[in-house]
C-alpha positions as CSV (number, residue, x, y, z in Angstrom):
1,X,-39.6,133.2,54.9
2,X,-42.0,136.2,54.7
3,X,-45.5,134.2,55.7
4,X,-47.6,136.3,52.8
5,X,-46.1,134.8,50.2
6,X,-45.8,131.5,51.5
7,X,-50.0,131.8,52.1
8,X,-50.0,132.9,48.6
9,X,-48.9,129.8,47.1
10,X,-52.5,127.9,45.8
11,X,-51.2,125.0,44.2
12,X,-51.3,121.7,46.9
13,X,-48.1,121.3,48.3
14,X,-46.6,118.3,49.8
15,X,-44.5,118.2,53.2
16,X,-42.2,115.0,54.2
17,X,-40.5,114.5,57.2
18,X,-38.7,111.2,58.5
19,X,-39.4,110.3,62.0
20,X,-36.0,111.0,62.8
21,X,-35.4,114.2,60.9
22,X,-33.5,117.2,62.5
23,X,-36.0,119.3,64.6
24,X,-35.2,122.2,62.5
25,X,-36.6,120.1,59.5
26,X,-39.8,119.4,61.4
27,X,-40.2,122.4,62.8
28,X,-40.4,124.2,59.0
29,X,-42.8,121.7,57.5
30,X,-45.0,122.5,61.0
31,X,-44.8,126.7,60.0
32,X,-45.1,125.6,56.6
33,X,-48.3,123.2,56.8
34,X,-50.0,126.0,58.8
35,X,-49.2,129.0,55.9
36,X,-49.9,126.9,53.3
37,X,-54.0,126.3,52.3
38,X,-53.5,123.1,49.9
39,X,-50.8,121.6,52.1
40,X,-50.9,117.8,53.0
41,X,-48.0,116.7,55.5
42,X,-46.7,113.3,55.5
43,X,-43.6,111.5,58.3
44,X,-42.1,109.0,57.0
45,X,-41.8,106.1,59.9
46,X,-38.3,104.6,60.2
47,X,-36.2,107.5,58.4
48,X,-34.3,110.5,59.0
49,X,-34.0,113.4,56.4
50,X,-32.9,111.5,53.6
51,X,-36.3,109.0,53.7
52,X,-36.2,108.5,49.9
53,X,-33.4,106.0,50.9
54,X,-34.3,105.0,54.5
55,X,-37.6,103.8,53.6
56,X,-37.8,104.0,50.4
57,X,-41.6,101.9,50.2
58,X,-43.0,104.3,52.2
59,X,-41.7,107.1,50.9
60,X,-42.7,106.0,47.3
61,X,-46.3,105.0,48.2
62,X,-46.6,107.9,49.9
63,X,-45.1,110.5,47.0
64,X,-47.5,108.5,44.4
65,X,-50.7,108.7,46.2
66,X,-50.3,112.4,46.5
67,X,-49.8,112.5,42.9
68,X,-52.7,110.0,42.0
69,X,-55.4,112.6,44.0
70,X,-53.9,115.6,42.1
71,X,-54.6,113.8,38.9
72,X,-57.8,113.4,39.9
């Protein structure tokens, strides 16, 4: 991951992690949250990597509210 071209991405960006993710997972979307300027991180409570299917309430609230402030 070369860090200048990850700081050059403008658009916002939108980090998930389950609780219960591999550290390796958590430890990217930390480096990435802190490269990125628009970023917005989210951990999804009661899920491991695949959250979509652990929790998948949470997970979809979550995924639509970011969507609903972009549009706005």
């Amino acid at each position: 991951m070369d860090p200048e071209q990850v700081r050059s991405v403008r658009m916002p960006t939108f980090l998930l992690n389950g609780r219960h993710s591999p550290g390796l997972f958590h430890r990217l979307t930390e480096a990435l949250a802190e490269l990125l300027p628009r970023a917005q991180r989210i951990e999804i409570a009661d899920a491991s990597h695949i959250m979509q299917e652990d929790n998948p309430a949470v997970f979809n609230k979550a995924v639509l509210a970011f969507l609903q402030r972009q549009s706005a």
